[in-house]
C-alpha beads as a LAMMPS data file, in Angstrom:
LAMMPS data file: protein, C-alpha beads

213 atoms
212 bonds

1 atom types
1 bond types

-500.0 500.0 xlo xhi
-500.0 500.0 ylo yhi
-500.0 500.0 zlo zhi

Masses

1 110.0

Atoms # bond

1 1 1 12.686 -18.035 3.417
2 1 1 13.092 -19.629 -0.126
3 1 1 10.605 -17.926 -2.597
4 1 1 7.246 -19.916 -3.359
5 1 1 6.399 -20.921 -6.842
6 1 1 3.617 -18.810 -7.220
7 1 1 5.654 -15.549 -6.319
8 1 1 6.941 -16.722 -9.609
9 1 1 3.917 -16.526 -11.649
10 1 1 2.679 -12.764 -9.409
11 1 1 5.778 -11.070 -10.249
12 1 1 6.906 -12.412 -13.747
13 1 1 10.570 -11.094 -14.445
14 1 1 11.109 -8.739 -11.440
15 1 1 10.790 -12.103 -8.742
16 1 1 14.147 -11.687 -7.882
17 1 1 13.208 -7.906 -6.612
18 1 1 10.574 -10.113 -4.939
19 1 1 13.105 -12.163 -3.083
20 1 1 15.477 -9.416 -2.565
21 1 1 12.427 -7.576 -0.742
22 1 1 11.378 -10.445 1.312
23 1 1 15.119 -11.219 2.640
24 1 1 15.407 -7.473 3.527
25 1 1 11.830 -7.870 5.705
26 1 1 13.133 -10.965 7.161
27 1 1 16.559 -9.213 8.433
28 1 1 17.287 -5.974 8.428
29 1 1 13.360 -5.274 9.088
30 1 1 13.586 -7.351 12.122
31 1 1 16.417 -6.153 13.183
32 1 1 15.169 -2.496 12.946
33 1 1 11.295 -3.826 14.334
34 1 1 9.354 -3.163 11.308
35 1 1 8.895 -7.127 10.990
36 1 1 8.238 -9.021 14.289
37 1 1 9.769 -12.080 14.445
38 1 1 7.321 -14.571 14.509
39 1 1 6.108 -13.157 10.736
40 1 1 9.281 -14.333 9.287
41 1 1 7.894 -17.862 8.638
42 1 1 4.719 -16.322 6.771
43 1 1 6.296 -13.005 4.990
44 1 1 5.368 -14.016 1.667
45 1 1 1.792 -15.420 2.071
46 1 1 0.986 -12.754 4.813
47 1 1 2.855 -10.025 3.834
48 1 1 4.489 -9.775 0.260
49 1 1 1.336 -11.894 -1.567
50 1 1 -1.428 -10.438 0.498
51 1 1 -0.368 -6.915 -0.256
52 1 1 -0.364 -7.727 -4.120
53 1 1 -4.125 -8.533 -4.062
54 1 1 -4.230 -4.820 -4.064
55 1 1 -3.186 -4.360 -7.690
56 1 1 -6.897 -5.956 -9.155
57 1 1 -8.256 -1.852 -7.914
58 1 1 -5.615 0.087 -9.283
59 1 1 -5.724 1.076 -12.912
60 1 1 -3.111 1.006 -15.111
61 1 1 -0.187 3.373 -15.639
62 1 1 -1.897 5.070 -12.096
63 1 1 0.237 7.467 -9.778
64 1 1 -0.154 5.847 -6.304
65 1 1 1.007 7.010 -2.822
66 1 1 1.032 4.243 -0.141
67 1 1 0.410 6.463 3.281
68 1 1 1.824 5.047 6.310
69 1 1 3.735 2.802 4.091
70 1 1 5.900 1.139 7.489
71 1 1 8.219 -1.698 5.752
72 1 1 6.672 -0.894 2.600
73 1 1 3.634 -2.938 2.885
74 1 1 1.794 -2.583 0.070
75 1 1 3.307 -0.270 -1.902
76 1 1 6.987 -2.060 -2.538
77 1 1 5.307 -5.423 -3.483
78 1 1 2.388 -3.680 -6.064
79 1 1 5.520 -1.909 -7.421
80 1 1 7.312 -4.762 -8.057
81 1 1 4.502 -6.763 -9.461
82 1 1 2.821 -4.008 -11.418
83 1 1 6.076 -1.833 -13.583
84 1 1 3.192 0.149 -15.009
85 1 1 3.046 2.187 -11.832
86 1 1 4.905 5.107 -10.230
87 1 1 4.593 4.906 -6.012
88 1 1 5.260 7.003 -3.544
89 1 1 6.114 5.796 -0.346
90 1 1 4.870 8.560 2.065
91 1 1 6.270 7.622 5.942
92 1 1 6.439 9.779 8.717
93 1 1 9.223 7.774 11.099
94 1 1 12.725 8.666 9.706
95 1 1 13.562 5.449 10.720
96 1 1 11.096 3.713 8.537
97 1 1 11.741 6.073 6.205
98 1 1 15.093 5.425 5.624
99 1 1 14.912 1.628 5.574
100 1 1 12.669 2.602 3.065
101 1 1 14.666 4.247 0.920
102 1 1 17.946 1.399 1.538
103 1 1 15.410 -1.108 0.160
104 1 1 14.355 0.877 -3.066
105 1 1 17.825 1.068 -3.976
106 1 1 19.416 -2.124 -2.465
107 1 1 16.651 -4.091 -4.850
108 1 1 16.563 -2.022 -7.921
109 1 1 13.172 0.159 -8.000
110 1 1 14.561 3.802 -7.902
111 1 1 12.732 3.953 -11.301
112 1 1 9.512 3.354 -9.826
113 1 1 9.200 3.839 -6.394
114 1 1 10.227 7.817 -4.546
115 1 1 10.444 7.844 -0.618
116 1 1 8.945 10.591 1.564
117 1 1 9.056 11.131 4.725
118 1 1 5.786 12.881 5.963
119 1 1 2.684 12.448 7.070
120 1 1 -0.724 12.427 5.130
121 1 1 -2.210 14.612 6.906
122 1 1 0.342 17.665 6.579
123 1 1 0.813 17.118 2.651
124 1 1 0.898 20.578 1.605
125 1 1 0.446 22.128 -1.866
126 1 1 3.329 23.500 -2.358
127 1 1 5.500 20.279 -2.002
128 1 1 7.022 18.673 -4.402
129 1 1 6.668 15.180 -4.113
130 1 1 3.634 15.028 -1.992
131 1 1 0.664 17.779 -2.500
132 1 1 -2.936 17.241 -2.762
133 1 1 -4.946 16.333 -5.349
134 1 1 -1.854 14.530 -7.469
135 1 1 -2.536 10.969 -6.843
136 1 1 -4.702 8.675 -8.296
137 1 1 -4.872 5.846 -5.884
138 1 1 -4.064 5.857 -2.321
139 1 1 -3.157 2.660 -0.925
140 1 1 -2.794 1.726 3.297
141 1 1 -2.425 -1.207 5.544
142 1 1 -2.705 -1.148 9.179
143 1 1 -2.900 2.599 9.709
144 1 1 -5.956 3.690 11.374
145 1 1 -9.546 2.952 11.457
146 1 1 -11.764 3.887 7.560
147 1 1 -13.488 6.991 9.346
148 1 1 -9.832 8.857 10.176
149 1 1 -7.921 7.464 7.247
150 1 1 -10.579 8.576 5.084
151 1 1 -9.569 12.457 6.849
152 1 1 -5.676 11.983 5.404
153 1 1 -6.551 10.209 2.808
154 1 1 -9.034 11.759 0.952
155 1 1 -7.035 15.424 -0.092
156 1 1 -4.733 13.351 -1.939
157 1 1 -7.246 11.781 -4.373
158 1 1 -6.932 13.066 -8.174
159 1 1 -10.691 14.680 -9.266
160 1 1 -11.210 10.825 -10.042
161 1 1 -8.869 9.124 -7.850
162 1 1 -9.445 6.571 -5.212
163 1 1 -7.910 4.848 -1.545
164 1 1 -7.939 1.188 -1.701
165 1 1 -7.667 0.048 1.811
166 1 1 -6.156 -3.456 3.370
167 1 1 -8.878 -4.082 5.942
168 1 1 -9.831 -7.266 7.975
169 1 1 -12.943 -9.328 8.000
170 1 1 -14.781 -6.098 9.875
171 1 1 -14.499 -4.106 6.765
172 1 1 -17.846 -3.524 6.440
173 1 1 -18.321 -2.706 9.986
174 1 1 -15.724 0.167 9.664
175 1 1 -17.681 1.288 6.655
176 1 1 -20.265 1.507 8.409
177 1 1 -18.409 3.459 10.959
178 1 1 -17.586 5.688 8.802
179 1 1 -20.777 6.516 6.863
180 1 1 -21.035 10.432 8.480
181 1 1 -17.103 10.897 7.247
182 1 1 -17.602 9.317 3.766
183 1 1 -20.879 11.373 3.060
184 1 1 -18.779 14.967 4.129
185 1 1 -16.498 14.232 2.145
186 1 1 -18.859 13.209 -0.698
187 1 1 -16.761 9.878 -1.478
188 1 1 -18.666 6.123 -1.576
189 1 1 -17.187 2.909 -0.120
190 1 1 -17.768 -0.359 -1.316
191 1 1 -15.682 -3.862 0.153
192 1 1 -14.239 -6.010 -1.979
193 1 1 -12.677 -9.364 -1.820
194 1 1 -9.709 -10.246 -4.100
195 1 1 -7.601 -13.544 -3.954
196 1 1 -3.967 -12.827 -5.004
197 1 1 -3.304 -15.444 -6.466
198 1 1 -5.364 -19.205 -6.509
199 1 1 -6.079 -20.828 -3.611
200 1 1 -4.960 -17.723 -1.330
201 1 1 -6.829 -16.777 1.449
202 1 1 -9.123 -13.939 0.584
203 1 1 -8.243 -10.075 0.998
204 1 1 -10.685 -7.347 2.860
205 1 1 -10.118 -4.252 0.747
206 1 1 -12.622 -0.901 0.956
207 1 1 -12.628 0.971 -1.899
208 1 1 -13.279 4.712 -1.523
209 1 1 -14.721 6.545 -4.742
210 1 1 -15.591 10.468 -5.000
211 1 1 -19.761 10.234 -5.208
212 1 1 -20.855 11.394 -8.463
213 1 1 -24.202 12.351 -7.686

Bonds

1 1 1 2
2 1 2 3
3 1 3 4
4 1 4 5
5 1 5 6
6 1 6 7
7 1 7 8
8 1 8 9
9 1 9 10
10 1 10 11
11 1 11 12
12 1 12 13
13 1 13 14
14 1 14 15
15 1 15 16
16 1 16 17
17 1 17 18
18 1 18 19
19 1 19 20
20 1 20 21
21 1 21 22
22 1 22 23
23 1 23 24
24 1 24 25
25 1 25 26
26 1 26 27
27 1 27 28
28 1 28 29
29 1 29 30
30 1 30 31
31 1 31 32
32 1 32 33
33 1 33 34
34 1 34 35
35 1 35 36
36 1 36 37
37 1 37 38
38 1 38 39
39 1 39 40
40 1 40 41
41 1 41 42
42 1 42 43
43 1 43 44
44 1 44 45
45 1 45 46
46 1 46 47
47 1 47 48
48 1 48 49
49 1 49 50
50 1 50 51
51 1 51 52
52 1 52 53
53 1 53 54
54 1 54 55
55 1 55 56
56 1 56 57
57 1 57 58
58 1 58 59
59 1 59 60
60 1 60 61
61 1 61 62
62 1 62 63
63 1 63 64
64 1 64 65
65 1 65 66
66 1 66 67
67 1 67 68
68 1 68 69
69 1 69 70
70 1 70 71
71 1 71 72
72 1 72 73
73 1 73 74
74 1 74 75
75 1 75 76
76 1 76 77
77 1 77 78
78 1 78 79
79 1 79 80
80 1 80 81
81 1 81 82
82 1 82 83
83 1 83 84
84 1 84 85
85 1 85 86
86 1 86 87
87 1 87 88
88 1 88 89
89 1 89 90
90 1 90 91
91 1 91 92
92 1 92 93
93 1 93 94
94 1 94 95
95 1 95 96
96 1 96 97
97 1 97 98
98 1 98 99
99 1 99 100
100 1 100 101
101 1 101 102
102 1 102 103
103 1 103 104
104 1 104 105
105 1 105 106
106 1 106 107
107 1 107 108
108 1 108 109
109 1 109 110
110 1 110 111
111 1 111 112
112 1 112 113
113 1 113 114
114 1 114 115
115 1 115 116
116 1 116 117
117 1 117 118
118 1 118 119
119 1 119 120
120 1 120 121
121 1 121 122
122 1 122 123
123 1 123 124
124 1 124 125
125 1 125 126
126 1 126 127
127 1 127 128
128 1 128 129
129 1 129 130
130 1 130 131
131 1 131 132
132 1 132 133
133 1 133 134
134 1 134 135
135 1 135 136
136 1 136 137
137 1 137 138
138 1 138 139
139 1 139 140
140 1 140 141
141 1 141 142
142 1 142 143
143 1 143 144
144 1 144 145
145 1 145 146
146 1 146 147
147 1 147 148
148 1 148 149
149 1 149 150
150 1 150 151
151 1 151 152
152 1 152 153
153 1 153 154
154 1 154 155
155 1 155 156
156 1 156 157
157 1 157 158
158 1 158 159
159 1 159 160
160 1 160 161
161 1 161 162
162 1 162 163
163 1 163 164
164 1 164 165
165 1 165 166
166 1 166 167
167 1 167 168
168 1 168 169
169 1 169 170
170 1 170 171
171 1 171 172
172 1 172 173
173 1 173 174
174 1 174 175
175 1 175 176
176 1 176 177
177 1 177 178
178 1 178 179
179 1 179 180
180 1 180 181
181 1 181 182
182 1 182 183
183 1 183 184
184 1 184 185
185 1 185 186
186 1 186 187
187 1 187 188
188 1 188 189
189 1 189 190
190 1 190 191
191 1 191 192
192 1 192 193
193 1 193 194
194 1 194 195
195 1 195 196
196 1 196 197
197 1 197 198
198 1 198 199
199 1 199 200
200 1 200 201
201 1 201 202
202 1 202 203
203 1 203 204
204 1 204 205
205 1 205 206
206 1 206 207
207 1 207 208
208 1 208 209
209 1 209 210
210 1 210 211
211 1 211 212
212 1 212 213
């Protein structure tokens, strides 16, 4: 699909990684079923955009890991549109995961963006790449319900790091689902709605704090 103007305006100089991204999603991804087909008419607004609306919770110059990260949805498209960051794109498929990594060097973010295969939950110290306490925003879309992403999440928050989640319109509902969770592990949620860009449809993200009193 051609790019719209306002991909333009979200990612600045790096639209053509942008474009690049969204052609990959629209062929190879649905070739490999990461990408059904019926989402190739709407990848940008649905997919690419939406995920961007993530970037108004994430500070600058922050060390993110997107868990679950699938096609790469959020984490490639905040990369693109926010150079500022270093992402980790933690995914426990090896097939995912190496689509993955084609696509961070096929459209030119090996500077930004490091591929893992693994899963949240079994991060372990002693890695690397991915251990616990290092990051200071973790970032999902479509991975599991707030009360057990909250479980895999929450070991990989920095002392004042933070999981931005892409939720639906029952964000507050899952919240609320997850009150007993949230207070064990002595974090605060709060929802937000952010617009990616104007006249977008609006974005359901929870944001997950560590509770300072």
């Amino acid at each position: 699909m051609e790019m719209p103007a306002v991909a333009g305006d979200l990612f600045g100089a790096d639209a053509a990684m942008a474009s690049a991204y969204a052609h990959l999603l629209t062929t190879r991804g649905v070739e490999w079923g990461l990408i059904g087909p019926r989402e190739v008419e709407r990848i940008w607004e649905r997919h690419v955009l939406n995920s961007v609306a993530v970037s108004a919770l994430v500070p600058q110059g922050a060390c993110v890991v997107d868990v679950g990260s699938g096609a790469g949805l959020p984490g490639i498209p905040l990369a693109i549109a926010r150079p500022d960051l270093q992402v980790t794109l933690l995914e426990p498929l090896q097939r995912r995961a190496t689509f993955l990594s084609e696509v961070v060097a096929e459209v030119g973010l090996a500077e930004r963006v490091t591929v893992v295969r693994g899963r949240a939950s079994q991060a372990s110290d002693h890695d690397p790449l991915v251990h616990r306490g290092r990051y200071d925003v973790v970032t999902s879309r479509a991975v599991a319900a707030l009360a057990k992403l909250v479980q895999w999440c929450e070991p990989l928050m920095g002392r004042e790091g933070r999981i931005v989640a892409l939720k639906g319109s029952s964000a507050q509902q899952e919240v609320d689902d997850a009150r007993g969770v949230l207070r064990k592990r002595a974090l605060k949620a709060s929802v937000h709605q952010e617009v990616a860009y104007p006249g977008a449809e609006p974005t359901w993200l929870v944001l997950c704090q560590r509770d300072a009193r």
